[in-house]
Structures are given as structure tokens and as C-alpha cells.
C-alpha distance (Angstrom), angle and dihedral (degrees) to the residues before:
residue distance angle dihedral
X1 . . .
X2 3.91 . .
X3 3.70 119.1 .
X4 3.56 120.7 -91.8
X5 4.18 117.4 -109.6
X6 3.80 107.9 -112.4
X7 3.88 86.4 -131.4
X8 3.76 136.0 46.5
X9 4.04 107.1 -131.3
X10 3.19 97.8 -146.9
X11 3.44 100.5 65.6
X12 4.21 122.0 71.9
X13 3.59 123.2 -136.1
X14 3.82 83.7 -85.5
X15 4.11 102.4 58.4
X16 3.54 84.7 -102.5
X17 3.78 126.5 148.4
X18 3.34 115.6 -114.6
X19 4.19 154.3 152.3
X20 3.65 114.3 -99.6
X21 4.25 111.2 -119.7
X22 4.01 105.3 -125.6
X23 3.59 94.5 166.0
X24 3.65 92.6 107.7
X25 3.84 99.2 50.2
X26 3.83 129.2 85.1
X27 3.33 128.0 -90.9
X28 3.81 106.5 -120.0
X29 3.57 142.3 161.2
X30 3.84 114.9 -77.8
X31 3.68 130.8 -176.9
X32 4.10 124.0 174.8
X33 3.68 123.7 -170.1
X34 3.71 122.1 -162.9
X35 4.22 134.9 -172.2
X36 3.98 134.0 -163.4
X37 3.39 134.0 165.1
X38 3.96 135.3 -141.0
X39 3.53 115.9 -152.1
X40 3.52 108.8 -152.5
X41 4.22 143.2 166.5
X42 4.20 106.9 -94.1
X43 3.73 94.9 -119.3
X44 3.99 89.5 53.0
X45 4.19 87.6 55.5
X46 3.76 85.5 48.5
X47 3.72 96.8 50.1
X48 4.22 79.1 46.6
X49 3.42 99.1 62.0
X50 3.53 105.3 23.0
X51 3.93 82.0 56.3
X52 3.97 100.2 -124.4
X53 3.70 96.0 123.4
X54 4.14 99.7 114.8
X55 3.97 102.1 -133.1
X56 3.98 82.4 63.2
X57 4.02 139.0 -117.6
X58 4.17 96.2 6.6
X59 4.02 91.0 -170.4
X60 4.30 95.2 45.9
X61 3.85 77.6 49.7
X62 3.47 102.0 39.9
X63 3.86 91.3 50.9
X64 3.56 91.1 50.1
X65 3.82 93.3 48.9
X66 4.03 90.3 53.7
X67 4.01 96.3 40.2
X68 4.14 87.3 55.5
X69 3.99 88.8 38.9
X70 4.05 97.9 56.0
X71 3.71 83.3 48.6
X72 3.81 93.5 59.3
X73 3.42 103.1 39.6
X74 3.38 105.0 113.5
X75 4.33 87.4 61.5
X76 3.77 79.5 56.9
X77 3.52 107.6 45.0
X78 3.98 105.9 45.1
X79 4.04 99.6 -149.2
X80 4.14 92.7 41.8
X81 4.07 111.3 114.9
X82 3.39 110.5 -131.6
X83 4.05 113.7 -107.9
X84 3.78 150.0 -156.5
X85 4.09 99.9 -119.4
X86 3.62 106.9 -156.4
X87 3.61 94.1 -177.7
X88 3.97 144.4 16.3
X89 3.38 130.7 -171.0
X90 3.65 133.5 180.0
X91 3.89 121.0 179.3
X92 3.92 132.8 166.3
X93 3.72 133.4 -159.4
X94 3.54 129.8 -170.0
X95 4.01 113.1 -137.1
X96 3.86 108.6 -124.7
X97 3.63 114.3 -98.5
X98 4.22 86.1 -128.9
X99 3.78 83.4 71.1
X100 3.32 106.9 55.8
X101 3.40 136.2 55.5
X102 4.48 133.6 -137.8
X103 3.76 122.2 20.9
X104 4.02 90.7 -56.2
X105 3.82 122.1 115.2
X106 3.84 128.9 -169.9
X107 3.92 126.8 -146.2
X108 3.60 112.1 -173.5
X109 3.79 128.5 -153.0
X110 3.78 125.4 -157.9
X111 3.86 121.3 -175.3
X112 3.95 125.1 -159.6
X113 3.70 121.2 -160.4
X114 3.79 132.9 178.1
X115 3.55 144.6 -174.5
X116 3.95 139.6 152.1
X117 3.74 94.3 -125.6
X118 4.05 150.2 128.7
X119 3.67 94.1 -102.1
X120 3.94 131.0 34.9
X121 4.01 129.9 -105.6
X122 3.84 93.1 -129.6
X123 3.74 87.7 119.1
X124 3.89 95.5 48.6
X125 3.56 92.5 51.2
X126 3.82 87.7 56.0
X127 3.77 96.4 48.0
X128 3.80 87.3 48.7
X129 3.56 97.4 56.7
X130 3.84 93.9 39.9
X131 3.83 89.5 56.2
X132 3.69 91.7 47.1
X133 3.47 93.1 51.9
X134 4.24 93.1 46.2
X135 4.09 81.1 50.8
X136 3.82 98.6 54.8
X137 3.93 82.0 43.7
X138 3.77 92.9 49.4
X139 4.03 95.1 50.9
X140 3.82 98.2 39.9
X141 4.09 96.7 40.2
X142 3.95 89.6 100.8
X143 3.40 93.3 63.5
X144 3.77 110.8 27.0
X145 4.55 111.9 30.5
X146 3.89 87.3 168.0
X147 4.13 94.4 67.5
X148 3.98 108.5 129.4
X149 3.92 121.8 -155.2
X150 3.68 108.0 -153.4
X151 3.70 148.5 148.4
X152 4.26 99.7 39.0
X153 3.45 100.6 165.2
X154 3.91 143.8 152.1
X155 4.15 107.5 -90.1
X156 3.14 104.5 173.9
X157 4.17 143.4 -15.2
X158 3.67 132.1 -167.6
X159 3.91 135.2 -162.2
X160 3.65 138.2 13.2
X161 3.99 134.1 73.5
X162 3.72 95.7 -32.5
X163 3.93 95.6 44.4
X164 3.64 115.8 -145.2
X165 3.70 131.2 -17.4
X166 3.91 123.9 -164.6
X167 3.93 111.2 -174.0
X168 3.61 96.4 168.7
């Protein structure tokens, strides 16, 4: 795991909330990729992808959902700048059954962002999973109340000052 900074940027010399200044630093190719997981019952994953859940195509919708939420992030998340996304992608996987063990499947999301930018997309990538994952909750809740979204978390980030970061 990569060290901790000894400050928190967005905080003055006061304690104060406030938006980081990035006007001074390059513009550079960044690139953020982010995972989640829905836990959900096996017959609601089948109705998923065998498209028999009755609000319609959860992962078409789903995809949408996080491709329109990394783009609005910033309106969401008060100190995020606003950026030029160059690229969104939202993917899902469901964990083989042979893997697992009980009545409990997993789908899991992963979103891709990039930009060429002064400040990365790792938060974008977050929100866009996150939203994904409320979406699939959203259409499926009728016939599955126990889902669990878990696990969003950072994967991987590429570009700017700190270079590239791999945590899984």
C-alpha cells in the first residue's frame, strides 16, 4: 500500500474546506479504474441476464446510469473539479457459481474513466460504479430486498504527479 500524504489537500492552513488549485500542474494523461460488487440471490442474477427482470435490461441500464453519473460527479461531490472525460466504461461480471458458496451470487461492476487533465478521474470512476450498483439495486428490488452493495474501491489509477498505482 502507498504511503499516506502528510497533509489532507483539501483543507487550508486554517482546517478550512476548500478546492484544490491545479492550475499550475500539467495536463497529463489520466486513467482511473474502479470495482464493486452486488451480492445478490442466484435466481435474481438469472432473471439479470436472461433479461426477465420486469423494469427491463438492468445491465444496458445500469451502464447507462454509471456513464451519465461519472460525468456529473463534480455536482455530486462538492470539492470535485469539473473535467473533460475522454472515456467511460462500465462493465459487469458475474462470479461463477463454482466459486462461491450458499444461495448468494456476486455481479461485479468495474468502471473506466479517462481524461488528459490536471487532476485524476479516480473519483469518477467511483461514483460510476456506485451508481451502477444503486441502479441494478433499484430495478431488481421487487424481487430480491436482501441484495448487498459492497467492496467499491479504487483498483487501479494512472498518470499524474504520483505516477501509477495498482492496488489490486
Amino acid at each position: 500500500m502507498q504511503e499516506q500524504p502528510a497533509h489532507l489537500t483539501h483543507l487550508d492552513a486554517e482546517g478550512k474546506a476548500h478546492m484544490v488549485d491545479v492550475g499550475a500542474k500539467a495536463e497529463t494523461q489520466r486513467e482511473a479504474i474502479a470495482r464493486g460488487t452486488v451480492q445478490l440471490q442466484a435466481a435474481t442474477l438469472d432473471m439479470i441476464l436472461s433479461g426477465g427482470i420486469p423494469k427491463g435490461d438492468v445491465l444496458a441500464v445500469a451502464r447507462v446510469a454509471g456513464i451519465m453519473a461519472a460525468k456529473r460527479t463534480p455536482e455530486l461531490i462538492p470539492l470535485c473539479h469539473t473535467l473533460l472525460l475522454t472515456h467511460v466504461a462500465v462493465d459487469f461480471r458475474p462470479v461463477p457459481p463454482a466459486t462461491l458458496d450458499g444461495p448468494l451470487r456476486v455481479l461485479e461492476i468495474e468502471a473506466v474513466v479517462r481524461t488528459r487533465g490536471q487532476t485524476g478521474v479516480e473519483m469518477e470512476a467511483l461514483t460510476a460504479v456506485s451508481v451502477a450498483a444503486l441502479t441494478i439495486y433499484d430495478m431488481c428490488k421487487a424481487v430480491d430486498r436482501a441484495m448487498r452493495i459492497s467492496d467499491i474501491r479504487l483498483a487501479e489509477k494512472r498518470g499524474g504527479r504520483s505516477g501509477d498505482v495498482v492496488l489490486e
